[in-house]
N, C-alpha and C positions, 0 to 999 in steps of 0.2 A: 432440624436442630433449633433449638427455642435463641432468641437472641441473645441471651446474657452470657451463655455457652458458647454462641460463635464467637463473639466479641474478646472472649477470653481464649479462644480459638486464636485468632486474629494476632492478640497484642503479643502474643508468647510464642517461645518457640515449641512450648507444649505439642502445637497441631502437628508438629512432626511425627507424636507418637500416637494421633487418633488412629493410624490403622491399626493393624496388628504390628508388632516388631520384626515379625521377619517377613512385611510386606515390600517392597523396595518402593520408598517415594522419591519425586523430586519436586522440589520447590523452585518454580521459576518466579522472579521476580519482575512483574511488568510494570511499566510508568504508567498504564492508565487502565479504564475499566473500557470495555466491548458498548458501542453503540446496542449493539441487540447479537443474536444469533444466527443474522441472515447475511451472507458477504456479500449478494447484490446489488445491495444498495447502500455499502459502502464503502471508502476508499483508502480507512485509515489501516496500518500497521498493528493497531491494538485490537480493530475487529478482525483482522484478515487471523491473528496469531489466537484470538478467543474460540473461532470456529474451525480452523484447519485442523485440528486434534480430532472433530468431532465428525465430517465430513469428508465422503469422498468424490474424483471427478472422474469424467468418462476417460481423460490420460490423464498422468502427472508429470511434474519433474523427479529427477533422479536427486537421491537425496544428494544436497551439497551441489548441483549443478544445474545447467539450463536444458540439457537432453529429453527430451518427452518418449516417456514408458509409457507400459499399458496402466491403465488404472481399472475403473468400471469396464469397459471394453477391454476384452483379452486381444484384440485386433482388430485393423480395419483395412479395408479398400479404400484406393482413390483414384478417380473416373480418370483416363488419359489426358482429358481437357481440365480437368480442375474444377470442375464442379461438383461432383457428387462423391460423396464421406459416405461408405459406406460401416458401421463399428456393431463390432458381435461382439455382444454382453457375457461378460461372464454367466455361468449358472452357480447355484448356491449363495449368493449375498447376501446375507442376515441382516437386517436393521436391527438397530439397538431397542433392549424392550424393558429400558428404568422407566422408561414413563409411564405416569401414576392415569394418566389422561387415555391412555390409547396403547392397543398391544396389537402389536402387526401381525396381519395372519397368511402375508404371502412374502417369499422373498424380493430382492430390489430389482426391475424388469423395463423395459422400453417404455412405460409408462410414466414412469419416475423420470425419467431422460426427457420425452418431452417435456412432463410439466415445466425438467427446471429452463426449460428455454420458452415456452410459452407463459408463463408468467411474468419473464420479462419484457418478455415481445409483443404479444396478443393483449391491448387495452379493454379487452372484453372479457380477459380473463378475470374471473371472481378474486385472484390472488394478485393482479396488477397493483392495485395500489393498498393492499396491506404491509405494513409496517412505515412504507412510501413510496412513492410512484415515483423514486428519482432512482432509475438505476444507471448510475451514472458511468459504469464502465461500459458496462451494454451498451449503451447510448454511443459513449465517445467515439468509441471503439467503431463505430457505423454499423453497427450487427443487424439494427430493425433494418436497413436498406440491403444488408447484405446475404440476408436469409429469404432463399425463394420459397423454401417446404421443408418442414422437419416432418417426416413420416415414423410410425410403426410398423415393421415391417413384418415382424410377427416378437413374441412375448422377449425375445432377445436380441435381435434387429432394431437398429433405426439406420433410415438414411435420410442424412440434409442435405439438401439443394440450393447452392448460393446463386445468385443471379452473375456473378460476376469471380473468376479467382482471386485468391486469397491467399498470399504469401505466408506472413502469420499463423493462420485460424486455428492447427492443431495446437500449437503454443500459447495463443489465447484459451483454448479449450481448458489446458491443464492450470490457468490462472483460479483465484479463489472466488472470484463470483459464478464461474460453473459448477459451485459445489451442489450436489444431486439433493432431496429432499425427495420423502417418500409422500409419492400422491394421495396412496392410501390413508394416511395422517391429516394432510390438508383437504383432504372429502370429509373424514369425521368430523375436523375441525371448527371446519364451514359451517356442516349440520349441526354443530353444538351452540353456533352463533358468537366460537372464538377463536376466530382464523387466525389473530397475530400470537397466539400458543405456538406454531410452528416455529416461531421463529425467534419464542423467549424461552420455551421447554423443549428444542429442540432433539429431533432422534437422528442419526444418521448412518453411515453403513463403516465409517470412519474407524482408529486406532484405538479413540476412549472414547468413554460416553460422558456428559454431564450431568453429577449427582446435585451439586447446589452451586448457585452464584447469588455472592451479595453485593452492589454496588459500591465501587471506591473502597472493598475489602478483602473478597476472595472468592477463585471461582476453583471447583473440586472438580476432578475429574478419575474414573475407573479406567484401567485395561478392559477395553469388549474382549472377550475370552472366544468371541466370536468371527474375529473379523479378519478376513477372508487370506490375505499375505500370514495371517500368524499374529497370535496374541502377543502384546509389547512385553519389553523386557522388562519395564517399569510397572507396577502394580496399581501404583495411586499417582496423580500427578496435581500439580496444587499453584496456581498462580498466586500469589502474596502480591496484591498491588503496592504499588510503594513507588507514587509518583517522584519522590525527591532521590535526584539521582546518591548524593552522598546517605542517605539513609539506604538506600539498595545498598551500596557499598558496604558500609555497616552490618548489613544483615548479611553480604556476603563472607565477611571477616569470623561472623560466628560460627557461620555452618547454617545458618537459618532460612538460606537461600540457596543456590547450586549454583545458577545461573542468572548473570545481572545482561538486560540492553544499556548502549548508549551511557556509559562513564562519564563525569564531567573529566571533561581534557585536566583540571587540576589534580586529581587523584590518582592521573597514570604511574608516577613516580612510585607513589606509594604501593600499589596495586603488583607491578613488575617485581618489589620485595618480600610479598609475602610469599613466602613458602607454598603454601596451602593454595594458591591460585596461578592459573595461567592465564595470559592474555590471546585469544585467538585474533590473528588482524587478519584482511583481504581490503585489496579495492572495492570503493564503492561502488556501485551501480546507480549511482542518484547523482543530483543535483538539487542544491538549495538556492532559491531564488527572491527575489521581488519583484512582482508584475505591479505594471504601471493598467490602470483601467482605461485602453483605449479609446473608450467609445465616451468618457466624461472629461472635458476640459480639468485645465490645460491639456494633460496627457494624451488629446487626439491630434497634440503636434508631434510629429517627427522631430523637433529640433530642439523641444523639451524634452521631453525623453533621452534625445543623445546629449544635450547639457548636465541630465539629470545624471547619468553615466557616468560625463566626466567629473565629477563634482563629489564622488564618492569616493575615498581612499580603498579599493578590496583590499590591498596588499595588508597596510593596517590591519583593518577589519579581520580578514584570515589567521592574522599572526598573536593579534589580539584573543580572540575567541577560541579559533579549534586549534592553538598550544600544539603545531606537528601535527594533529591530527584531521588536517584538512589540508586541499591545496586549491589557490583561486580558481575558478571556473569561465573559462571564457564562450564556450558554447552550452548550448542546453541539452547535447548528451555528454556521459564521462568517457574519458580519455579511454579507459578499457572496452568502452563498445563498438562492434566495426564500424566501420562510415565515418567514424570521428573525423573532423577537418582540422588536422593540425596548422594548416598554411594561414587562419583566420589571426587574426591581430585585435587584441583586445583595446578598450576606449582607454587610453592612457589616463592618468590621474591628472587634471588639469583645470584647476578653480577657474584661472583668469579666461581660459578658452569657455568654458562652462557659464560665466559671467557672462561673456560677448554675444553667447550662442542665447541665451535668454533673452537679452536686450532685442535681438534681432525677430525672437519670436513674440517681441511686445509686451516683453516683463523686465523691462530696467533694474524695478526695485525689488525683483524677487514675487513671489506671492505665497499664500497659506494652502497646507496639504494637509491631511490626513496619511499618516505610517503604521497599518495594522503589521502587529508582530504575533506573534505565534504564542498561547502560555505555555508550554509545554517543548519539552528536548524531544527532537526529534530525530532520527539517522541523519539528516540531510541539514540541521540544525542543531550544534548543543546548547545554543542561549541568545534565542531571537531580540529580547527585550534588550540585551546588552547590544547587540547588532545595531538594531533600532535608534539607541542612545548614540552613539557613533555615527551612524550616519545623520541622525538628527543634526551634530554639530558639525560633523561638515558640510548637510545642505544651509546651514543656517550661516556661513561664509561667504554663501552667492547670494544669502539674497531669499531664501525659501525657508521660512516657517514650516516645520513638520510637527503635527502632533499626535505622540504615540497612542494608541487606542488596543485595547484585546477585548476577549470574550472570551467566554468558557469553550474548551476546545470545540466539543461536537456543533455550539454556537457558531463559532470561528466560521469555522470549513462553509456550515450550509450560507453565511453572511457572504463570505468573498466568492462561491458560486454563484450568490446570487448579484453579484454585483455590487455590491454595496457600498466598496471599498474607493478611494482612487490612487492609493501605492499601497502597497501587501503582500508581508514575507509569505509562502510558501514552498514546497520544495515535493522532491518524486525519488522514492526508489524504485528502478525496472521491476516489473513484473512477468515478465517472460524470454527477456536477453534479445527483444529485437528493437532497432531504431525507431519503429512504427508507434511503441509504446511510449514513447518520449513526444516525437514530432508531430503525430497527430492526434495522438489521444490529450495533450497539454496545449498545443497549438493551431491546431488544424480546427476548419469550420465548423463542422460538425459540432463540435463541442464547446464552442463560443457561446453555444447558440442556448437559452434556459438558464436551467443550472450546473452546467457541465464542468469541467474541469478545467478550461480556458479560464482562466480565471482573469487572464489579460482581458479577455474577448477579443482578443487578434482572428480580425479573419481578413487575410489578406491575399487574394485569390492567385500571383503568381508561386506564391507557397505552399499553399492548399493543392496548385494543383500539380507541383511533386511529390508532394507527401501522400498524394491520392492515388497517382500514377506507382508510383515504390511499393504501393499494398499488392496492386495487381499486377506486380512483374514478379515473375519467381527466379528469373538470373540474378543472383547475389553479385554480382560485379556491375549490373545495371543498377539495382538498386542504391549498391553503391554510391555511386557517380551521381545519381537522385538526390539520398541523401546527403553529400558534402555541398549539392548545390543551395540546397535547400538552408543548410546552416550559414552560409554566404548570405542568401538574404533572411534570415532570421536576425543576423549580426547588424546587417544593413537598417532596417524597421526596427529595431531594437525597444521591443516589445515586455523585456525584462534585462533589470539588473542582475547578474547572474553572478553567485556570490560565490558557491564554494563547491567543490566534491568531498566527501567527507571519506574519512577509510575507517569500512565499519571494525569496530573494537568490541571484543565479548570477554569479560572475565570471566570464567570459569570454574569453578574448584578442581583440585585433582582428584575428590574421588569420582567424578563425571568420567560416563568412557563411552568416547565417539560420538562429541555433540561435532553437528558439521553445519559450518558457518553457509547462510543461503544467499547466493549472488541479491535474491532480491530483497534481504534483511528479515527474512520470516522465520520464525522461531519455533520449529517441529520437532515433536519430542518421541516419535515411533522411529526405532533404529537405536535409542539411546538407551544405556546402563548406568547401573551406579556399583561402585564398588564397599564392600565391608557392610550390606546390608543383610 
């Protein structure tokens, strides 16, 4: 499509009728554009929600829940001791075959299976470090120490060998950086001397294919007519980016959109009266936070940090910002996931004690920080920058100069992994309903460590080593007990200001039928209809 065509595409709600008229489309409207086409090397909600349509894993979750089905794998074994995954591939898998680059001439096979693990894994591999060598859930997650052998075991076989069990691992499996990629693809790729085409023209064995994306405008998408559970209900499907959440609204009111993420909390009123829409709510699965960078003064004090706590109003801030639609956060998982520790006692609001507790760590008059905020609404965040300003003025009552700083999102993210920062909103929604994915993938050594997702760089070794111990116990009632200990002293080191749980909100129009809201905030559109098309 020539530019002047999409553009007019774009601004209008014309693109509604570029298919045919009795194709059934839906228009999702997301806040932001896709880092790339590869979910392993990244962590945001905008890539994970650009590639899941396209993509599929060895298991998934059940739509609308945290249960792990089959996916790629019609089934599997697992060894009496825990180590050895045995999973038999479906037969018949089709890959997608719009690409103009490359047309597949075998179906998807144990081949494909390793690659997508040896390309994370294996630094030898030719596809290591294409698009980036940062695959930062792999990483967190401890996969490279926790994989002994991924075998072929014949064209529909594989079995992996962990060094160690693995409480988690099939529900890590069904997460979106194991999305499969066909080998065959990234061998011609390689040989044409344009290996990152996999993962900007990507093919996959997925619900739709991607026809065209244009940056910070629109990404199209077909039903595979091929693809293996049964072609979608939906014919065409169409993200309209539209970072400003009142313009999503907007577009929602017309019909221009179907489906909106992430409301500003001031529009809910409005939103609950229109006829023409519903609000779907759930608890969240996230936390929004601010990490203090432990390892850069002041912040390597314990007693900064817990000043820094007290010195913040949440309650304000919450009631301020997410309007009902949030509630304070005192530990770093949400109230809905097991292990929670309710018995934990948040830092009370308390300038003057906040005051004393500086003085004593050798800052009487306060000192100058850096307060990175997010530009962008996020599940776990609807308005960092106004957060920011807020706490700005309460730290600035003790005594602490903060000054607010952002960056372009995907800038953002790779700056405060990299450390750069020394206080910095960020925030997590679960990705697979277990504690493991909060405590140690956010907090745990591991991922301290580079560019991981530690963004604190907390690595605190009586913590590290529950949250290590909790991986490799499979009694849920141990684990248990692991984790509440573990959020005791998370609370104790208090390694982040921990702002909010948010409860995800979805407008939706009513002629949508059976969109189903995903514990981890991901936005999947196989299962979904539209009506009066």
């Amino acid at each position: 499509m020539k530019k002047s065509a999409l553009l007019a595409a774009v601004c209008v709600p014309a693109f509604l009728a570029a298919a045919p008229l009795s194709a059934k489309t839906l228009v999702y409207c997301s806040e932001g554009s896709p880092e790339n086409f590869y979910p392993g090397v990244n962590t945001t909600g905008t890539s994970f929600d650009a590639s899941t349509q396209i993509y599929s894993r060895i298991v998934e979750f059940e739509r609308g829940g945290t249960k792990v089905m089959p996916g790629l794998a019609e089934k599997w074994d697992i060894s009496p001791d825990g180590l050895t995954y045995t999973f038999h591939l479906r037969k018949g898998v089709k890959w997608h075959t719009n690409n103009k680059n490359f047309k597949p001439t075998r179906d998807m096979n144990a081949d494909d299976i390793v690659f997508m693990f040896e390309r994370q894994w294996k630094q030898d591999n030719p596809y290591f470090k294409v698009t980036s060598p940062n695959h930062s859930y792999f990483d967190d997650m401890g996969m490279p120490k926790l994989l002994k052998s991924v075998e072929k075991v014949d064209d529909y076989t594989v079995k992996v060998t962990l060094n160690q069990p693995e409480a988690p691992f099939l529900a890590d499996l069904a997460m979106e950086f194991a999305a499969v990629q066909s080998k065959e693809y990234a061998d011609a790729m390689l040989k044409a001397g344009t290996p990152e085409k996999i993962d900007q023209e990507p093919i996959g064995t997925g619900p739709f294919y991607l026809v065209q994306y244009q940056k910070d405008a629109i990404i199209r998408y077909k039903a595979f007519p091929e693809y293996f559970a049964g072609k979608a209900a939906l014919d065409d499907l169409v993200f309209s980016i539209t970072p400003d959440a009142s313009v999503r609204w907007a577009k929602l009111q017309k019909g221009e959109c179907h489906v909106m993420p992430y409301p500003n909390p001031a529009d809910l009123q409005a939103m609950e009266k229109d006829p023409n829409v519903s609000i779907l709510s759930q608890a969240g699965l996230n936390i929004g936070y601010m990490a203090y960078n432990t390892t850069k003064k002041p912040f390597d004090d314990l007693k900064v940090r817990k000043a820094m706590n007290m010195a913040i109003n949440k309650k304000a801030i919450v009631e301020a910002v997410f309007l009902g639609s949030g509630i304070p956060a005192k530990n770093p998982i949400p109230p809905s996931m097991w292990s929670y520790n309710d018995t934990i006692k948040d830092e009370p609001y308390d300038p003057e004690a906040a005051k004393k507790l500086l003085a004593e760590a050798g800052h009487p008059n306060g000192f100058e920080t850096d307060l990175w905020a997010m530009p962008v609404q996020r599940p776990y965040n609807p308005n960092a920058k106004r957060i920011a300003e807020l706490m700005q003025a309460d730290l600035a009552k003790v005594g602490v100069k903060a000054e607010i700083k952002s960056f372009e999102w995907g800038e953002y993210r790779k700056r405060m992994q990299a450390g750069e920062h020394q206080m910095g909103m960020l925030g997590w929604t679960g990705d697979n309903g277990d504690p493991d994915n909060f405590l140690h993938t956010l907090l745990g050594c591991a991922s301290a460590k580079g560019n991981g997702s530690n963004v604190a760089k907390f690595c605190y070794q009586p913590f590290d080593d529950l949250v290590t111990k909790a991986k490799v116990t499979t009694d849920v009632a141990e684990r248990t007990k692991l984790y509440e200990q573990a959020q005791v002293i998370f609370k104790e080191q208090a390694p982040w200001f921990t702002i909010a749980h948010a409860v995800q909100l979805k407008p939706v129009r009513k002629e949508v039928v059976d969109f189903k809201l995903s514990p981890f905030g991901r936005h999947t559109f196989y299962g979904v209809d539209i009506k009066g098309k």
